[in-house]
C-alpha positions in Angstrom: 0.0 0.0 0.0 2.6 2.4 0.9 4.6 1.4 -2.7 1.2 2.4 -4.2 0.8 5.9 -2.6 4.5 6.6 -3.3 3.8 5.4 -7.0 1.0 7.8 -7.0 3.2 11.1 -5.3 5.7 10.5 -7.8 3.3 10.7 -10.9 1.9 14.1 -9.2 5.5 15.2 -8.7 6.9 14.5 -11.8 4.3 16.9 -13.8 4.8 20.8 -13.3 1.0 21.8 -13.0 -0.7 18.6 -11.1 2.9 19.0 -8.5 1.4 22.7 -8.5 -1.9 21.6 -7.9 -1.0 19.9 -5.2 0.7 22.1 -3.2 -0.2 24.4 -0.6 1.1 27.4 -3.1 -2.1 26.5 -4.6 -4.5 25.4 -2.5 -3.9 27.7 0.5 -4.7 31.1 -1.8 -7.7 29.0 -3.5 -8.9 28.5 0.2 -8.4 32.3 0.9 -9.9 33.6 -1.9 -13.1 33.7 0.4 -12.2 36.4 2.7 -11.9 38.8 -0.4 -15.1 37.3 -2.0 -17.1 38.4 0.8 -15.4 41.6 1.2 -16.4 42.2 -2.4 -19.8 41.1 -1.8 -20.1 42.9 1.3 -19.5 46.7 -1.0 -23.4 46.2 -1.5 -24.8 45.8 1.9 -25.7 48.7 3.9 -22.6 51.1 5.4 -24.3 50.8 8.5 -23.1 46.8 9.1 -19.4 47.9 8.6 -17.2 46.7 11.7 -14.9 49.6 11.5 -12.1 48.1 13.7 -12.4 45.0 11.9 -12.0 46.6 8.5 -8.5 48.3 9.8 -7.7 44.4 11.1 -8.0 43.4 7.5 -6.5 46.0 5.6 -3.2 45.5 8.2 -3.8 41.4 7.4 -3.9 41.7 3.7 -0.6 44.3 3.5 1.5 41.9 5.7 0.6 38.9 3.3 0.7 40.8 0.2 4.4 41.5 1.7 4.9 37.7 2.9 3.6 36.0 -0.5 6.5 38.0 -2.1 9.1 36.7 0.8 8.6 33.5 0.9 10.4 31.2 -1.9 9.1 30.9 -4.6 7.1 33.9 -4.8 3.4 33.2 -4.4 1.5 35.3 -6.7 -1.7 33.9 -6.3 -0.9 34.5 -3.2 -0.2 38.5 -3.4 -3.4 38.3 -5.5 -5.9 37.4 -3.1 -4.4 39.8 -0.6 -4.0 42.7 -3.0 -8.2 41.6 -4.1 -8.4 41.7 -0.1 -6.9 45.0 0.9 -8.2 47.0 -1.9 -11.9 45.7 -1.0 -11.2 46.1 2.6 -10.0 49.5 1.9 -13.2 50.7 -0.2 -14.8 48.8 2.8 -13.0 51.6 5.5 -13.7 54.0 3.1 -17.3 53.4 3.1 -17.1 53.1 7.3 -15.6 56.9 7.8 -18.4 58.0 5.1 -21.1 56.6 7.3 -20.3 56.9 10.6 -17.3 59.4 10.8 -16.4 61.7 7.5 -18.4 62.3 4.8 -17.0 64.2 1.2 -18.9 65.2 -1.4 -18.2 66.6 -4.9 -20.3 68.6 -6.5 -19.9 69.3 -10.2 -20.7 72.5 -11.2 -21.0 73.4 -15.0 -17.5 72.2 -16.7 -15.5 70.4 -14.4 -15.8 73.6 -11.6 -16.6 71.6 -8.6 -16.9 72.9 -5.0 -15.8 70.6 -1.7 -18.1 69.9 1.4 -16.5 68.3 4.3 -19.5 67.0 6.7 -18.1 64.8 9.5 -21.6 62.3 10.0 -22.6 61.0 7.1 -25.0 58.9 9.1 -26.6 61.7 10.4 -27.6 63.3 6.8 -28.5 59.6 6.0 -30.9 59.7 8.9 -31.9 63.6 8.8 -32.7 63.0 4.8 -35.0 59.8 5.3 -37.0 61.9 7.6 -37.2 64.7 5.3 -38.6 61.6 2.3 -41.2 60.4 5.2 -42.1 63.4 6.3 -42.9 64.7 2.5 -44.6 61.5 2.0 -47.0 61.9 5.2 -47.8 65.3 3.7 -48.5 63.9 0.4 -50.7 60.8 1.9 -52.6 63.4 3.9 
């Protein structure tokens, strides 16, 4: 039996892509690939759901394993890939986080590309103070 399984690693081993395939180089990204999914997925749920402190967790988690998936020998890029996927969704996720419950900025574009700044810290709070405005136009409108 043990003939038999060495048989078998040796056929996996002596191909390039099944030996790849088989590895942890592989299969440990593949794995990981779900933390990034769901950050992805998670850009279309409301802001108000966004752990802020474990967004800044997982932007720090993705830079150090961007930076160890180019340490380690051989370079893993599928590796750095699924950390750079993670960190910029993580980041867009942060960005959304200070929009809602800290910082908000908005552009507004003006004729040609002449655009004035508004820094508003509480973007929750015009969230909250515009859907009052909508029901309270609607209640006038129902009555």
């Amino acid at each position: 039996m043990a003939a038999a399984i060495k048989a078998i690693n040796a056929k996996i081993r002596s191909n390039k892509v099944t030996d790849y395939l088989c590895s942890t180089h592989f299969w440990g990204p593949a794995s990981n690939f779900g933390i990034p999914l769901a950050a992805v997925m998670d850009t279309q749920k409301d802001a108000e759901l966004i752990s802020g402190p474990m967004t800044g967790a997982l932007i720090l988690y993705a830079a150090t394993f961007m930076r160890y998936a180019l340490a380690v020998t051989p370079k893993n890029y599928l590796l750095f890939a699924c950390h750079l996927t993670n960190f910029g969704a993580q980041t867009t996720q942060g960005y959304r986080y200070l929009a809602y419950w800290k910082y908000t900025l908005w552009f507004v574009f003006l004729g040609f590309g002449a655009d004035s700044v508004c820094y508003s810290w509480g973007g929750r709070e015009a969230q909250l103070a515009e859907k009052a405005k909508q029901g309270a136009q609607a209640a006038e409108a129902g009555a």
